[in-house]
Backbone as a chain_set.jsonl record, in Angstrom:
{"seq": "XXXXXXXXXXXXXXXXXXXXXXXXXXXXXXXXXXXXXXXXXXXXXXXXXXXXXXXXXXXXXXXXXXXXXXXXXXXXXXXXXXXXXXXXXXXXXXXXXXXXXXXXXXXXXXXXXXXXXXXXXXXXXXXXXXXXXXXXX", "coords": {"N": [[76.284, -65.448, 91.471], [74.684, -64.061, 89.524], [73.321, -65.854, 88.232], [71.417, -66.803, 90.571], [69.946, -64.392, 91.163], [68.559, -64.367, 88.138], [67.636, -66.396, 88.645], [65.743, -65.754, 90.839], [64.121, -64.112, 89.687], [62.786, -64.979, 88.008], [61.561, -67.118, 89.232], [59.675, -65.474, 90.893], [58.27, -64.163, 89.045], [57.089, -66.505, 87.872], [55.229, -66.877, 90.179], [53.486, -64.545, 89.878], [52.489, -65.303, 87.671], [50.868, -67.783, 87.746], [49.075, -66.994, 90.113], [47.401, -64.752, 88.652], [46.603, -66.488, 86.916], [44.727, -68.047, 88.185], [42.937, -66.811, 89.626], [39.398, -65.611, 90.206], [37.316, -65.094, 87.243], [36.603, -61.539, 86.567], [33.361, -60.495, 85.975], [32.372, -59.761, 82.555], [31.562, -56.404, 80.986], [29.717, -54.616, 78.127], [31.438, -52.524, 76.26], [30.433, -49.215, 74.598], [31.318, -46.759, 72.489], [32.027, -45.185, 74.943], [30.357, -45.726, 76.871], [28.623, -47.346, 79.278], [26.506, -50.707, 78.367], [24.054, -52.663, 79.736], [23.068, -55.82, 79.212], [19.23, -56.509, 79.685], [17.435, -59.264, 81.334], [15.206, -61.41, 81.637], [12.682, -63.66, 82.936], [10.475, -65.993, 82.598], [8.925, -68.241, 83.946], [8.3, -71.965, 84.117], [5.931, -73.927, 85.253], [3.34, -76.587, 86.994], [1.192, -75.68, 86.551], [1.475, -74.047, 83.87], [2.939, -71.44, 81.926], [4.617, -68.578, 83.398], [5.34, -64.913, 84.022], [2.218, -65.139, 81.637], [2.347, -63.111, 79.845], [4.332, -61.146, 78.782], [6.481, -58.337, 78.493], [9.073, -56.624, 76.827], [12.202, -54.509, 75.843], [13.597, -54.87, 72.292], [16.46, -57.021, 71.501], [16.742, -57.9, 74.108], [16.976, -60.76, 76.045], [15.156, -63.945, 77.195], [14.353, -66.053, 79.603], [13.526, -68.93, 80.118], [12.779, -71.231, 82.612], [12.229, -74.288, 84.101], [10.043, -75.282, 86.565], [8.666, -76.834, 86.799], [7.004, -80.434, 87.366], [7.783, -81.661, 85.181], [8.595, -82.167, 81.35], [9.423, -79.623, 79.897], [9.214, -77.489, 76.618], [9.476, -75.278, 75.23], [8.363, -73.707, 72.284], [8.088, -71.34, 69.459], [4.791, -70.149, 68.705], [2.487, -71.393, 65.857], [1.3, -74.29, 67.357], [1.292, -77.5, 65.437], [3.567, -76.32, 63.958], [5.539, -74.145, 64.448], [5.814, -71.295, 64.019], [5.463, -69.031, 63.842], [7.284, -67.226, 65.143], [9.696, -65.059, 63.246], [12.533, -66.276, 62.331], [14.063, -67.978, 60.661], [15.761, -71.879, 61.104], [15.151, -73.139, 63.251], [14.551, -76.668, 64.611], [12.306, -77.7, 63.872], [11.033, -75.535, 62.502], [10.479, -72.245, 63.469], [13.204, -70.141, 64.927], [13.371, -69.935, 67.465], [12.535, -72.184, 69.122], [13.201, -75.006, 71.495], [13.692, -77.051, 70.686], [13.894, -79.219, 72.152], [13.185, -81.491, 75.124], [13.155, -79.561, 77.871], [14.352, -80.217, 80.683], [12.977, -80.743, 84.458], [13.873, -77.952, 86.264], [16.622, -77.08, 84.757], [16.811, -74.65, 82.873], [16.846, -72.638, 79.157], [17.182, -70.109, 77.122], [16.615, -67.337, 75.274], [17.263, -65.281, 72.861], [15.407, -61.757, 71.226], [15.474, -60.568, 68.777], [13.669, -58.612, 67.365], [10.714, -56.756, 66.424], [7.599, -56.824, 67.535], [4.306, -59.267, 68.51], [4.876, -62.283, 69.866], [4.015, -65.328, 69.922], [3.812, -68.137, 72.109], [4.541, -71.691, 73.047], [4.289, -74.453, 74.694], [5.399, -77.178, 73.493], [5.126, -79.61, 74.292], [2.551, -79.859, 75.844], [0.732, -78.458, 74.532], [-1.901, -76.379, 75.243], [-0.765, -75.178, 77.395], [0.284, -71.324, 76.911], [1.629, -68.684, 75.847], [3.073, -64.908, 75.467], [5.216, -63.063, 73.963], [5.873, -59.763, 74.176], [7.438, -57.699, 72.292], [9.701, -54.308, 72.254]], "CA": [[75.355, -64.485, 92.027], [73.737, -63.317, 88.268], [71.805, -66.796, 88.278], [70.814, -66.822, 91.361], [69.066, -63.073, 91.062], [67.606, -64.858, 87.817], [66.442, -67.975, 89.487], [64.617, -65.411, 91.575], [63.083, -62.991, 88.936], [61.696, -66.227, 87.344], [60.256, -67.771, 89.945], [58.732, -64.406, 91.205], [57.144, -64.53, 87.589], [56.21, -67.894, 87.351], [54.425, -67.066, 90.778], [52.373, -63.556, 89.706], [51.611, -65.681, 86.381], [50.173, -68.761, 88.099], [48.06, -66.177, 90.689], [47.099, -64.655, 87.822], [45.345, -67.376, 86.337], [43.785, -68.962, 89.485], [42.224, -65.937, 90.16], [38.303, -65.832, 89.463], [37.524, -63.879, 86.169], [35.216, -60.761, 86.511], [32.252, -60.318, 85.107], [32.584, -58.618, 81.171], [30.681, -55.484, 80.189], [30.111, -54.268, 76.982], [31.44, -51.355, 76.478], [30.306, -48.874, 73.219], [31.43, -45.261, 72.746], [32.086, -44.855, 76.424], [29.234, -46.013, 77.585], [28.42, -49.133, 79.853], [25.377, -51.17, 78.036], [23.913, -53.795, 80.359], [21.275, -56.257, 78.503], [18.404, -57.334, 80.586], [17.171, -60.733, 80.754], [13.728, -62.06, 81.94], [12.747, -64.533, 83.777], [9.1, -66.886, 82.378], [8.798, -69.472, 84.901], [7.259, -72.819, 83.843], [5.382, -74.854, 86.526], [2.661, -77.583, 86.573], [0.093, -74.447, 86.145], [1.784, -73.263, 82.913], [4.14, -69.996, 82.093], [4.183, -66.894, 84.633], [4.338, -64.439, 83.833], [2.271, -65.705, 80.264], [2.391, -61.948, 78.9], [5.761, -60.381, 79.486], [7.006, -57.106, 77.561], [10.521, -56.476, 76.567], [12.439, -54.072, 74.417], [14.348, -55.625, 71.465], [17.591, -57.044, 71.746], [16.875, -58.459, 75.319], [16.942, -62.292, 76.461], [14.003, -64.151, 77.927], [15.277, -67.121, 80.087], [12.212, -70.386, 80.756], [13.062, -71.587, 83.667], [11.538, -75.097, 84.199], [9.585, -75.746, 88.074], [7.177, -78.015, 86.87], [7.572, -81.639, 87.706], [7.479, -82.49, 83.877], [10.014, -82.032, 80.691], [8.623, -78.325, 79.092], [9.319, -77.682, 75.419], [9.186, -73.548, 74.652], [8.317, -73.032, 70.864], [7.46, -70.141, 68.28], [3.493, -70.992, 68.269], [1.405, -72.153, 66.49], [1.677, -75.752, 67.519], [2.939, -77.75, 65.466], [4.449, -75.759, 63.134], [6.769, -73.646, 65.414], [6.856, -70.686, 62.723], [5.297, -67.594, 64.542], [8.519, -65.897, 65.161], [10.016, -64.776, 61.82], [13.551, -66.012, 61.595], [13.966, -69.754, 60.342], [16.391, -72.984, 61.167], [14.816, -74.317, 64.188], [14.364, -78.044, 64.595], [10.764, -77.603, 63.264], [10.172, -73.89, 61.318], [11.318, -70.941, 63.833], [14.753, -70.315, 65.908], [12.622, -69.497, 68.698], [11.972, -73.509, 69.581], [13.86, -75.524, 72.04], [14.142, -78.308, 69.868], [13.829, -80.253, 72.871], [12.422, -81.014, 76.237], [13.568, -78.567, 79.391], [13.826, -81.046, 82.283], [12.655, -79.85, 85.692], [15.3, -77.611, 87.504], [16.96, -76.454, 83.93], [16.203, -73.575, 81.804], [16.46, -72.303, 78.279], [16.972, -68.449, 77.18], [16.529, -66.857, 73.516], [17.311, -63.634, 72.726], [14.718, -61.411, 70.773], [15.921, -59.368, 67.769], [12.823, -58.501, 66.262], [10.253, -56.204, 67.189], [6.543, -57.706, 67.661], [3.667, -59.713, 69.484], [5.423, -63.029, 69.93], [3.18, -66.202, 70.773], [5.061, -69.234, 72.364], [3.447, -72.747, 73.569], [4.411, -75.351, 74.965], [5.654, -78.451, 72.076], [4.851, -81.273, 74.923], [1.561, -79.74, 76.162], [0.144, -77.134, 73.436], [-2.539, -75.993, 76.196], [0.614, -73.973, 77.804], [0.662, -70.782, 76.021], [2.249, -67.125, 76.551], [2.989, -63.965, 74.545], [6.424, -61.896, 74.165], [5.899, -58.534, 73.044], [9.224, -57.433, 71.942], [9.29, -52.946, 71.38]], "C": [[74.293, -64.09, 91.0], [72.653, -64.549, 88.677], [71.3, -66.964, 89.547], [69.292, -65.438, 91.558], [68.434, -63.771, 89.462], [67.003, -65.813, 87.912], [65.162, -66.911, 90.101], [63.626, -64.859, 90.805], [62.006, -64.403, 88.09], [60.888, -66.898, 88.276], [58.869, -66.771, 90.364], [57.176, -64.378, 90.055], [56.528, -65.428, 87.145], [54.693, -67.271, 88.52], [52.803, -65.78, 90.284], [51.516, -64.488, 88.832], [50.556, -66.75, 86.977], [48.621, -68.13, 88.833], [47.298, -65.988, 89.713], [45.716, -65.135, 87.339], [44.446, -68.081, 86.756], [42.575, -67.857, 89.991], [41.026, -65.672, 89.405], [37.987, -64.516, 88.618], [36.147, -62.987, 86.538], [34.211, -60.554, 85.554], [32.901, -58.576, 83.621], [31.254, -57.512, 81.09], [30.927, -54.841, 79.278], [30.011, -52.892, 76.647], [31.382, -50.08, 74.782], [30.073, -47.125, 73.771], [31.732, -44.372, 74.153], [30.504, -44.39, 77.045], [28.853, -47.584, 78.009], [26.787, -49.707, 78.977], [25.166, -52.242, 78.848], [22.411, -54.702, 79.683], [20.479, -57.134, 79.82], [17.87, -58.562, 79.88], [15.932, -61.107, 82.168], [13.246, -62.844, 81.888], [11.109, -64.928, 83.14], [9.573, -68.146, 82.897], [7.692, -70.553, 84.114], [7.574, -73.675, 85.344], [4.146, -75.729, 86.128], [1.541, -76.595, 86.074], [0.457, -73.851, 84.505], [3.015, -72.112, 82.876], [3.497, -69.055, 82.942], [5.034, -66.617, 84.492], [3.511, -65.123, 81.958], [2.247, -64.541, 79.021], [3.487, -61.425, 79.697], [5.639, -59.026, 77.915], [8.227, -56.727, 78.044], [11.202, -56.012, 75.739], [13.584, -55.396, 73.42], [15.783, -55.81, 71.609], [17.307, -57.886, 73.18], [16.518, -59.793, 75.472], [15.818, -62.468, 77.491], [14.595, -65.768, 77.942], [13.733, -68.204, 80.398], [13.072, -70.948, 81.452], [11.656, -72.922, 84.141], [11.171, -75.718, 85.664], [9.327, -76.163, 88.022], [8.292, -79.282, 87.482], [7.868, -82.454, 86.266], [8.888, -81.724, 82.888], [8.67, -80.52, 80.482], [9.81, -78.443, 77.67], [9.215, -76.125, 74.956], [9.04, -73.356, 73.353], [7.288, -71.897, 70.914], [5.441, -70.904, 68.221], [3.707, -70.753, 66.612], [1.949, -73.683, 66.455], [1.392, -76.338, 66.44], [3.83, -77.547, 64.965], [6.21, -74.957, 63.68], [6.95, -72.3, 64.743], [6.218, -69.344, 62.913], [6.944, -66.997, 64.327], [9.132, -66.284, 64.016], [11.308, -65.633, 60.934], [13.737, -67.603, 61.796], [15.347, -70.667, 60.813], [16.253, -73.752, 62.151], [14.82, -75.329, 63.85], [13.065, -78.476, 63.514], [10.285, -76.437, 62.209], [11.065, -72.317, 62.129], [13.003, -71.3, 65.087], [14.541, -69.852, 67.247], [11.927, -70.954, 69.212], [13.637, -74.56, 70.314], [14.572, -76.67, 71.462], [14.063, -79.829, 70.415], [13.383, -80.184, 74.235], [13.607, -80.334, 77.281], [13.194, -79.115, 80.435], [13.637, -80.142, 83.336], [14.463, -79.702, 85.926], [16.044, -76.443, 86.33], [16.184, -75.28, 83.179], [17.047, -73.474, 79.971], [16.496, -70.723, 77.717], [16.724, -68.365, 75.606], [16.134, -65.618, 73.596], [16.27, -62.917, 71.511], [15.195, -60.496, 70.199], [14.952, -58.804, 66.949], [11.648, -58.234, 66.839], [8.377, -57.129, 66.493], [5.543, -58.477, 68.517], [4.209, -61.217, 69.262], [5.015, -63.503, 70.732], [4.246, -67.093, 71.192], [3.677, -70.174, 72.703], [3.846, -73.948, 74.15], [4.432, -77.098, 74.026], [4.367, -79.368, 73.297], [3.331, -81.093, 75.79], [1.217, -78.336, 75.917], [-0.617, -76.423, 74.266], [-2.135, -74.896, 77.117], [0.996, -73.058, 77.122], [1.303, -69.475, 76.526], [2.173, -66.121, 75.425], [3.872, -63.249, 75.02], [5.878, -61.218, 73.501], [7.127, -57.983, 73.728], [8.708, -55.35, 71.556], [10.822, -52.335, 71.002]], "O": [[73.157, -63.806, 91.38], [71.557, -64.403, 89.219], [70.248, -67.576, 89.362], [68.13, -65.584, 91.936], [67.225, -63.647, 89.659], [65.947, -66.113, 87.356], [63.961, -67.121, 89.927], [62.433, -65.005, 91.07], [60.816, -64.499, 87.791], [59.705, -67.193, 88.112], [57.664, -67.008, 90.273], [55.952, -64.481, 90.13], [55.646, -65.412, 86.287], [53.534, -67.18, 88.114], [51.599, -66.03, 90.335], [50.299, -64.617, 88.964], [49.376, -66.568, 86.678], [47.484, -68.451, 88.485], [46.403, -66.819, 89.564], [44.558, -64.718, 87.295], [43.556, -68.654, 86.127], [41.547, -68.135, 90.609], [41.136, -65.486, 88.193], [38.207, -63.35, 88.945], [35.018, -63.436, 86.739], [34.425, -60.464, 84.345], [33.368, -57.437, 83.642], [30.086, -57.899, 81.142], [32.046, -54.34, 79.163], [29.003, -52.186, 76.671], [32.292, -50.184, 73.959], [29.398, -46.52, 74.603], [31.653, -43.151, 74.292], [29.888, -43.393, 77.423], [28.808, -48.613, 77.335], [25.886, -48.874, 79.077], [26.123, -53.017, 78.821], [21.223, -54.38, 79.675], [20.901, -58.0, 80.586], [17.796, -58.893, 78.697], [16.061, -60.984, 83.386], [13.069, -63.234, 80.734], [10.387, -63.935, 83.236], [10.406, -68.91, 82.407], [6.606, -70.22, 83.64], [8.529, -73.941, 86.074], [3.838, -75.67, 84.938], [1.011, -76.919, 85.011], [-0.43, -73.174, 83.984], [3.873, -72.013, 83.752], [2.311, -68.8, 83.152], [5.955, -67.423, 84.629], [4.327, -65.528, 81.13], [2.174, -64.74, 77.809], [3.558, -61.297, 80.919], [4.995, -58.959, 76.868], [8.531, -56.525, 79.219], [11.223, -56.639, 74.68], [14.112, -56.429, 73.831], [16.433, -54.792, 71.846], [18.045, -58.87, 73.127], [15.472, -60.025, 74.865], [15.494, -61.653, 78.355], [15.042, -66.47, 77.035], [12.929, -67.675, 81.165], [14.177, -71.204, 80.972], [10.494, -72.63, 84.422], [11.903, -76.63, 86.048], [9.2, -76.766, 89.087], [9.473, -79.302, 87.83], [8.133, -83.656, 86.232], [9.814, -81.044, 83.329], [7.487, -80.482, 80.818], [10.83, -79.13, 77.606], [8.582, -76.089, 73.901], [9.883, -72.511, 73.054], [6.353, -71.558, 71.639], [5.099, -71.982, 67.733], [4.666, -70.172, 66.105], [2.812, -74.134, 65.701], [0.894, -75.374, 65.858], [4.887, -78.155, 65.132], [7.392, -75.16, 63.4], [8.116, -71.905, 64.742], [6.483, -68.499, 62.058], [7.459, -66.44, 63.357], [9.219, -67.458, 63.655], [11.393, -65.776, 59.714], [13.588, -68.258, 62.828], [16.274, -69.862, 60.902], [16.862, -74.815, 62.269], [15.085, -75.431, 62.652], [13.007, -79.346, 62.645], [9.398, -76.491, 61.358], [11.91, -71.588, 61.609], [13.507, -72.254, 65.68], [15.418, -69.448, 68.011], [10.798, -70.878, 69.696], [14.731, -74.714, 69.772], [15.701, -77.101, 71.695], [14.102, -80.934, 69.874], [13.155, -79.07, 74.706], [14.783, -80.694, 77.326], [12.189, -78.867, 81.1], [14.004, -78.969, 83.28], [15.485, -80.386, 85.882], [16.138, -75.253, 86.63], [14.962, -75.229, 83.037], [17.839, -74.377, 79.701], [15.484, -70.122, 78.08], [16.668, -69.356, 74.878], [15.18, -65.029, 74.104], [16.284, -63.689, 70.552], [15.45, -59.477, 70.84], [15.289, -58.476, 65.811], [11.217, -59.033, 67.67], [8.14, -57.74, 65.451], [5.968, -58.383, 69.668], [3.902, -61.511, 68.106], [5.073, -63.128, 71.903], [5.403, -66.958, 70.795], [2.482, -69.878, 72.704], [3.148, -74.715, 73.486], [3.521, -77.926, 74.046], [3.175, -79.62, 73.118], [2.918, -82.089, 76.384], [1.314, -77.361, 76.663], [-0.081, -75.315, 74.272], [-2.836, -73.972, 77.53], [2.009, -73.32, 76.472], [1.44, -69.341, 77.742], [1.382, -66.31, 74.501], [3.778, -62.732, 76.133], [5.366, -61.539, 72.428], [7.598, -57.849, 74.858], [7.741, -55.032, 70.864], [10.929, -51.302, 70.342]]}, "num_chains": 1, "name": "protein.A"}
């Protein structure tokens, strides 16, 4: 009779544990001093026209996502072309850590978070002509 009542308590437990883990995870928030912080994140669309919006404003700390519509690869760097070395903080591919490093096929995007307060040019690597401006406060 004992193993039978622990055959059951184990299976019971295998089953919560398995639920458990099948079950889809909720979204994390970060929580400081008892207080919810939620970081925003902002949306620069590229399309065959260029970035929209090409002047955004955003306080510091917040993520800015390129989002690629065009029909072509896009390329998001730190201007000036071809250095890459506008925004301040170094190990990109090229000069700043504000460069894709590579092209952004249609459909995909791209984000980079902004720690550093400022007028922040960007440009387009694969067609310099494509330009914008984060200001970070």
């Amino acid at each position: 009779m004992k193993k039978i009542v622990i055959l059951i308590i184990i299976i019971v437990g295998a089953y919560f544990v398995i639920k458990s883990a099948t079950r889809p995870s909720m979204p994390v928030l970060q929580v400081s001093e008892n207080k919810t912080s939620v970081t925003k994140e902002s949306v620069i669309t590229y399309t065959d026209a260029g970035y929209s919006p090409s002047a955004l404003e955003i306080k510091m700390g917040e993520t800015v996502t390129f989002k690629n519509e065009s029909q072509q690869s896009m390329w998001p760097a730190s201007a000036m072309h071809p250095s890459h070395l506008e925004y301040p903080t170094t190990g990109g591919c090229l000069g700043s850590t504000f460069d894709t490093c590579k092209g952004v096929q249609p459909g995909e995007s791209w984000s980079f978070k902004f720690d550093i307060a400022g007028n922040w040019k960007y440009h387009d690597h694969l067609i310099p002509k494509n330009f914008g401006a984060v200001t970070v406060k």
